[in-house]
C-alpha positions in Angstrom: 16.0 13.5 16.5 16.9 17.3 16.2 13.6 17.9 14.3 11.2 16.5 16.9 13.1 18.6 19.8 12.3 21.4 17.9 8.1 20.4 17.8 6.1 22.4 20.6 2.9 20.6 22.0 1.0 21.5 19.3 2.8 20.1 16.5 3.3 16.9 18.6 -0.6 16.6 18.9 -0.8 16.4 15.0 2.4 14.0 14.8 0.7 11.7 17.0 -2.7 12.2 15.2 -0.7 11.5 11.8 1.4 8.4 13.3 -1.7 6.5 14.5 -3.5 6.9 11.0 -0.3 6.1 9.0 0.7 3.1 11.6 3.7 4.8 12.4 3.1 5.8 16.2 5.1 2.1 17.7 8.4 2.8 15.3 8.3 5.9 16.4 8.4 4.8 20.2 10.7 2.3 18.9 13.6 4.7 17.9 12.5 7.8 20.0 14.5 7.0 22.7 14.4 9.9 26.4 14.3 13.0 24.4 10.5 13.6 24.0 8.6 15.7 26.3 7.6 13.6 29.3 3.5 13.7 28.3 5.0 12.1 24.6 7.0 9.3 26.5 4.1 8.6 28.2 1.7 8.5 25.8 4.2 6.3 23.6 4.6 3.8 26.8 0.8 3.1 27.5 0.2 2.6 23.8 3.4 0.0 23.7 1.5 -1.4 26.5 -1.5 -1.6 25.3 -0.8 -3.3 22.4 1.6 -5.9 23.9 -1.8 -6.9 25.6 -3.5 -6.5 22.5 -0.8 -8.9 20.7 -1.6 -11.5 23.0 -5.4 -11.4 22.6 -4.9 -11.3 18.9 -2.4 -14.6 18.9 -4.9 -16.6 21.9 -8.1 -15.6 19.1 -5.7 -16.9 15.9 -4.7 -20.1 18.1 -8.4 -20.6 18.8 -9.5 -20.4 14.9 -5.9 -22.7 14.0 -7.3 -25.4 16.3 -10.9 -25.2 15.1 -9.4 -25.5 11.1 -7.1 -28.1 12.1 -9.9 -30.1 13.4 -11.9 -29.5 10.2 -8.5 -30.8 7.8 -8.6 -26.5 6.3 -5.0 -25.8 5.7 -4.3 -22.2 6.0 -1.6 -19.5 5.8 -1.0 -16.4 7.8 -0.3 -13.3 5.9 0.8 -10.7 7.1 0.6 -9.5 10.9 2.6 -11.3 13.4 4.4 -13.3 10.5 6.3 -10.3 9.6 9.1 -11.0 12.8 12.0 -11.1 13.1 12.7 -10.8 9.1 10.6 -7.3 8.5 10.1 -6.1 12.6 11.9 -6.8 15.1 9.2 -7.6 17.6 5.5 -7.9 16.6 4.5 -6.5 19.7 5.9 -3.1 18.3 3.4 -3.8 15.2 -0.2 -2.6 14.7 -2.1 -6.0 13.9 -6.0 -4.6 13.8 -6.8 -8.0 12.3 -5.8 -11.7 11.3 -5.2 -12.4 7.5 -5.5 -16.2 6.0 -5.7 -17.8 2.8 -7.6 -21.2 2.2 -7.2 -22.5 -1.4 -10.3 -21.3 -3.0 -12.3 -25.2 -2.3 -11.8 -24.4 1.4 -13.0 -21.0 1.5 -16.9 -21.3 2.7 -15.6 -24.5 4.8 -13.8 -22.5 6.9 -16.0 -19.5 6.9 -18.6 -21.6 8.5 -15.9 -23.0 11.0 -15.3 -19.6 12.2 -19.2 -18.7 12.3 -19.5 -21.8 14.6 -17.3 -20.1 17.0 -19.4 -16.8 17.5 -18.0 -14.7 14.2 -19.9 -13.0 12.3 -19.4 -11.3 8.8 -19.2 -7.4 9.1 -20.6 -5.2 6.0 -21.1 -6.7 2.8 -19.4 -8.7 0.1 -17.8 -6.9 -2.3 -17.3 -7.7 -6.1 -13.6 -6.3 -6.2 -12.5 -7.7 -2.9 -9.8 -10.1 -2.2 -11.4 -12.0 1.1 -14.7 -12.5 2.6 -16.0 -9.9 4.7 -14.5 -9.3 8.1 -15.3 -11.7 10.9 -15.8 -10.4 14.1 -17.3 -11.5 17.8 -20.2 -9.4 18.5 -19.9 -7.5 21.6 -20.3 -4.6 24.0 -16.9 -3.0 23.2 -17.0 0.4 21.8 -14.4 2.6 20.1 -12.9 5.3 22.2 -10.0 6.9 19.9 -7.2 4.7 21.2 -6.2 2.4 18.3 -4.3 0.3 20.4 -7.0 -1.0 23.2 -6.7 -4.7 24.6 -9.7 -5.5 24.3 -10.9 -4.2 20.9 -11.6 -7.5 19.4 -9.8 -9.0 16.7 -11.3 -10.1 13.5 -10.3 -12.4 10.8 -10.3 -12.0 6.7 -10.3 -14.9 4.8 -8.5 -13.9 1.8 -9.8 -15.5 -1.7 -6.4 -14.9 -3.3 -2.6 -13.7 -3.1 -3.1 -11.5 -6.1 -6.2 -10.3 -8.0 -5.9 -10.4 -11.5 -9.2 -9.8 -12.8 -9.7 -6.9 -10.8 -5.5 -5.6 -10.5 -5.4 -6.1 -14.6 -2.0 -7.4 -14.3 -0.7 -11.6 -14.4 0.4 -13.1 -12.3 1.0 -16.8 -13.2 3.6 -17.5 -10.2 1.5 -16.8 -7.1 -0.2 -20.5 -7.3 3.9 -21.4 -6.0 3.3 -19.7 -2.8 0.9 -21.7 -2.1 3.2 -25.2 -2.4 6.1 -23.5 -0.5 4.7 -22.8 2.6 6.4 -23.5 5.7 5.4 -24.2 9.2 6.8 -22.2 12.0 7.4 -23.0 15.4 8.2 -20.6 18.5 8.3 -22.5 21.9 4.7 -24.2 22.3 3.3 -22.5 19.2 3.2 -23.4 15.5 1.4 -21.2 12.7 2.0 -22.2 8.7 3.5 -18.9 6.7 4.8 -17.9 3.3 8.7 -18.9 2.7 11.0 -16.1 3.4 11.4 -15.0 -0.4 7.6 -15.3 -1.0 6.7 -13.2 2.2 9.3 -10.8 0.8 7.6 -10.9 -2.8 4.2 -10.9 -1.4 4.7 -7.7 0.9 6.1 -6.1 -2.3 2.8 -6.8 -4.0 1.3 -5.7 -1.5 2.7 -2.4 -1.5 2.5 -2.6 -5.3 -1.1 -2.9 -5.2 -1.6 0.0 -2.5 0.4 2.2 -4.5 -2.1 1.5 -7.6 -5.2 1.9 -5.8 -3.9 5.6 -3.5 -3.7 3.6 0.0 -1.2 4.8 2.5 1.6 2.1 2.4 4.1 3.9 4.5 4.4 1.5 7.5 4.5 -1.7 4.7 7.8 0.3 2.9 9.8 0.6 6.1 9.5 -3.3 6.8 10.7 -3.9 3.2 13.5 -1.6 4.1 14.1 -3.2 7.2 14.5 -6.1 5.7 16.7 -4.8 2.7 18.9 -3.1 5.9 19.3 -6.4 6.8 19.4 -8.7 3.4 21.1 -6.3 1.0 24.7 -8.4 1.5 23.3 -11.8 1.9 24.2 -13.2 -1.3 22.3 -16.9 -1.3 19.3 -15.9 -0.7 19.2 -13.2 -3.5 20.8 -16.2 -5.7 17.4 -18.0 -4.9 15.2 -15.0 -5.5 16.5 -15.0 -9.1 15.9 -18.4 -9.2 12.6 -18.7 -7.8 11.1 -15.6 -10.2 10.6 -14.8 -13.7 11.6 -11.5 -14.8 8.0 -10.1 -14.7 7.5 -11.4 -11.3 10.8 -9.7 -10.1 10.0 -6.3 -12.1 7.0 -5.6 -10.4 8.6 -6.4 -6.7 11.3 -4.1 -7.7 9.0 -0.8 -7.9 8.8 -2.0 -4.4 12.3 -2.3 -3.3 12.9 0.7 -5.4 10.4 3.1 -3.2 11.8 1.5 -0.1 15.2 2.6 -0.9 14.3 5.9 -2.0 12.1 6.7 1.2 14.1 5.0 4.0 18.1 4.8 2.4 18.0 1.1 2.8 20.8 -0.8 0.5 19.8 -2.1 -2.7 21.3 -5.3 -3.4 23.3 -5.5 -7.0 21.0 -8.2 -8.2 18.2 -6.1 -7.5 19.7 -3.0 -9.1 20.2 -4.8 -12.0 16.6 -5.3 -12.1 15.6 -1.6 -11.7 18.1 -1.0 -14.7 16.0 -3.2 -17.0 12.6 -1.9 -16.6 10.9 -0.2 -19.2 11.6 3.0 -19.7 8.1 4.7 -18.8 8.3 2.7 -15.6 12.0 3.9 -14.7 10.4 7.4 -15.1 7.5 7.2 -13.0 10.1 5.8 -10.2 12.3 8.7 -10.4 9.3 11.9 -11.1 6.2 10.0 -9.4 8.2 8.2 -6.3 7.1 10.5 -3.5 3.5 10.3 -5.3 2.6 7.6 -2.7 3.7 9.5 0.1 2.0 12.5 -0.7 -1.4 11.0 -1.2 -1.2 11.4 2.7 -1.6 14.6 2.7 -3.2 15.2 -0.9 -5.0 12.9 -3.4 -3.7 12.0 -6.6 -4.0 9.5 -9.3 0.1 8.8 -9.7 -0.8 5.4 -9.0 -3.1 4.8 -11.3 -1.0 6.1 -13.9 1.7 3.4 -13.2 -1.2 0.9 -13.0 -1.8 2.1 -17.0 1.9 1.5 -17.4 1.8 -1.9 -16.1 -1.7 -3.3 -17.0 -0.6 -6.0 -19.7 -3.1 -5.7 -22.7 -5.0 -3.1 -24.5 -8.3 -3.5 -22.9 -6.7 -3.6 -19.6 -5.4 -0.2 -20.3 -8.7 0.7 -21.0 -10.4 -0.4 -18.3 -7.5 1.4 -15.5 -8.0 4.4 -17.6 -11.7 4.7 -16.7 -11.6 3.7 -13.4 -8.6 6.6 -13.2 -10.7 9.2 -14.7 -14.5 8.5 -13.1 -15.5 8.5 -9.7 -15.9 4.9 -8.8 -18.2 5.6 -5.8 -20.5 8.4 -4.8 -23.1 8.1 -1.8 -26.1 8.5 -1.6 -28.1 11.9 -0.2 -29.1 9.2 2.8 -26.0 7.3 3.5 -25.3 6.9 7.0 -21.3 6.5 6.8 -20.0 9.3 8.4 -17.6 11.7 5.7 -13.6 11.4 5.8 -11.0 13.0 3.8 -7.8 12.0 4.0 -8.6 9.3 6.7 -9.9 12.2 8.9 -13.2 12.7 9.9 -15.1 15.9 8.5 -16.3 17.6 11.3 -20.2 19.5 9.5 -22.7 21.5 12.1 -25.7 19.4 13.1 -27.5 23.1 11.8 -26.5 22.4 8.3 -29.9 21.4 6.4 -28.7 17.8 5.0 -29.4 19.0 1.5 -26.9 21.4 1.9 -24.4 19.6 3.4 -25.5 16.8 0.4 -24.6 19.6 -2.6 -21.2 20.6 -0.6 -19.9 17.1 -1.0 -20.8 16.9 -4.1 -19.0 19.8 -5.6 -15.8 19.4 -3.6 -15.5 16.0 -4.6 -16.0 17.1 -8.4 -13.6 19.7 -8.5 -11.3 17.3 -6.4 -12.0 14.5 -9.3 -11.5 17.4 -12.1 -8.4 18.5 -10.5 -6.5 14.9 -9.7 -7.5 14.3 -13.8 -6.4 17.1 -15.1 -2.7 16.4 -13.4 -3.2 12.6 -14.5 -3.4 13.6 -18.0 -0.4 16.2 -17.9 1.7 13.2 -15.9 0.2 10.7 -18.5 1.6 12.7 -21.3 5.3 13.0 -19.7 5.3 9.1 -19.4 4.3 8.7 -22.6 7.0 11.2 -23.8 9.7 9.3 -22.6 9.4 6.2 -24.1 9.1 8.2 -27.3 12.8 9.2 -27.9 13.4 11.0 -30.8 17.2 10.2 -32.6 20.0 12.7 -33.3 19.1 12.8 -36.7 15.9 14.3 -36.0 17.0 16.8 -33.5 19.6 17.8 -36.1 17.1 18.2 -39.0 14.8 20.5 -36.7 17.9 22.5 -35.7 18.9 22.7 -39.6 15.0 23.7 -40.5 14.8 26.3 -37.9 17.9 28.6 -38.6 17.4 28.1 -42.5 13.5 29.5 -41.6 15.3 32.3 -39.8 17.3 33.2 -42.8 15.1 32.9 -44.9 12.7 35.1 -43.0 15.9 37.8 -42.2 16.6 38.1 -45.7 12.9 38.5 -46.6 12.7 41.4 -44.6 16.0 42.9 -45.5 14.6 42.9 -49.1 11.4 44.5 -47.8 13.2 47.1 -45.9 15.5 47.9 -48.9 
């Protein structure tokens, strides 16, 4: 708290601005407590308001599509959102929920998107050939964004995910997920009932989660600290980590200890000994990109990199995958067009251009920034690259003693050469 005392008007501005983008704003009001300037408290109190209403019309709109599924025999999951409480938030009313994730096994999928169309949704943007749900489905309406992330009465939509984990397009296997599936578990609070992930796979699916943000540069901030507020809470409970050992094969529990590792490392959370034991076993490229690439995710924030493609490269799990990582990681993958609409952000911010500019201009500006930007971020990936590879590449004692040996008999040899010259 002594830091934020310290933060004039300004600086609180751009903590705010920073909070809502990174989903951080509610945990902030959360622990903030009386000693923010009163405009802050303020601010902090309609935006907890707001979005208690907003969690409301967000559950009422996820009853509404459970009821309509129900009727049509389309099992689901929830993933994600609300599900997270009490295990990962304390209340999800102090969670951001901007949408409503599912997963129907894949035979259900354009079933239930046609449910949901028969109750006034309609898919927003296009499909994409990478993604892992439908497009968004949204109500059409009047409502209009107005910069506050939080409003009541922005409405909800709902992805219908095609998956729990995308091999073909993640380049990493991942035989276990199909078990998620069969342990599922239905819920019940007072008069409502949703179906969720068991408590050890919503633990090993948010770890995925982050894992798969982390590869592709998203900002997975706000996902860490729920893993490390449920590690805060989980690190001494000795039965259920028995049961995560029993439920996952070693791969399965390497890759959601990268995880647990970053959410110990940002937020000082415990690390349980079973988990520990994991960290200790991973390979040793991956153990290095933990300790020198770490805070790589956290600083894509505020400046791109490609750290986590290069632990996607570490962990893609064939030659060809390798390959095809390492040319996503050095090309652009998208570039638009002269006369594309969307407007321009850069690190989730928009960039503000004058109307004045001629559009070829403006065209050619983006273009060479985002060159030298790609140029840049590859240049770094490679040097990175290179340490990784480095360190799996340990050269024994006998070697280091040769090259010792070699380079003061070389020196000798050269100081008695030129002793016989000078003589």
């Amino acid at each position: 708290m002594e830091g934020l005392a310290r933060l004039d008007d300004v600086k609180w501005e751009k903590l705010l601005e920073f909070c809502d983008l990174a989903h951080l704003t509610l945990p902030l009001a959360e622990v903030a407590g009386h000693q923010l300037p009163a405009w802050v408290a303020e601010r902090l109190a309609r935006n907890i308001r707001d979005n208690k209403d907003r969690f409301d019309n967000v559950f009422s709109c996820y009853i509404e599509a459970k009821s309509a599924l129900d009727r049509a025999g389309i099992p689901h999951v929830v993933l994600k959102g609300f599900t997270q409480a009490p295990e990962f938030v304390n209340d999800p009313r102090f969670r951001m929920q901007s949408d409503i994730d599912i997963f129907c096994p894949p035979e259900y999928t354009l079933e239930a998107e046609s449910v949901l169309l028969a109750l006034g949704y309609s898919s927003v943007g296009r499909q994409r050939c990478d993604a892992d749900h439908v497009p968004a489905l949204s109500r059409p309406g009047s409502w209009k964004w107005r910069g506050n992330s939080y409003d009541p009465a922005m409405p909800p939509s709902i992805e219908i995910h095609l998956c729990l984990w995308n091999e073909s397009n993640l380049c990493i296997k991942m035989p276990e997920i199909e078990f998620f599936w069969r342990r599922r578990v239905t819920i019940t609070q007072g008069d409502l009932t949703w179906v969720a992930l068991s408590t050890p796979d919503k633990l090993a699916f948010l770890c995925l989660h982050i894992l798969r943000g982390v590869l592709c540069g998203d900002w997975v901030v706000h996902h860490v600290r729920e893993l490390a507020h449920f590690l805060q809470n989980h690190a001494h409970d000795a039965e259920f980590w028995s049961e995560w050992l029993d439920l996952y094969s070693i791969q399965q529990r390497r890759l959601q200890v990268i995880a647990i590792s970053l959410a110990q490392s940002w937020f000082s959370c415990p690390m349980p000994e079973v988990v520990d034991a994991v960290l200790n076993g991973l390979p040793a490229a991956q153990r290095h990109w933990l300790k020198r690439f770490g805070g790589s995710p956290l600083e894509v924030m505020f400046r791109h990199n490609k750290d986590g493609r290069l632990l996607h490269w570490l962990l893609a799990d064939s030659p060809q995958a390798r390959t095809g990582v390492l040319r996503r990681a050095l090309l652009p993958t998208y570039i638009a067009s002269p006369t594309a609409t969307a407007k321009r952000t850069h690190l989730r911010r928009q960039v503000k251009e004058s109307e004045s500019t001629p559009a070829l201009w403006r065209y050619l500006k983006y273009l060479c920034s985002r060159s030298w930007r790609h140029v840049s971020m590859d240049a770094e990936f490679v040097v990175h690259g290179a340490s990784a590879w480095l360190t799996t590449r340990t050269l024994r004692n006998q070697f280091w003693l040769f090259a010792g040996a070699s380079f003061f008999l070389t020196w000798a040899c050269q100081s008695i050469s030129s002793s016989s010259i000078w003589s």
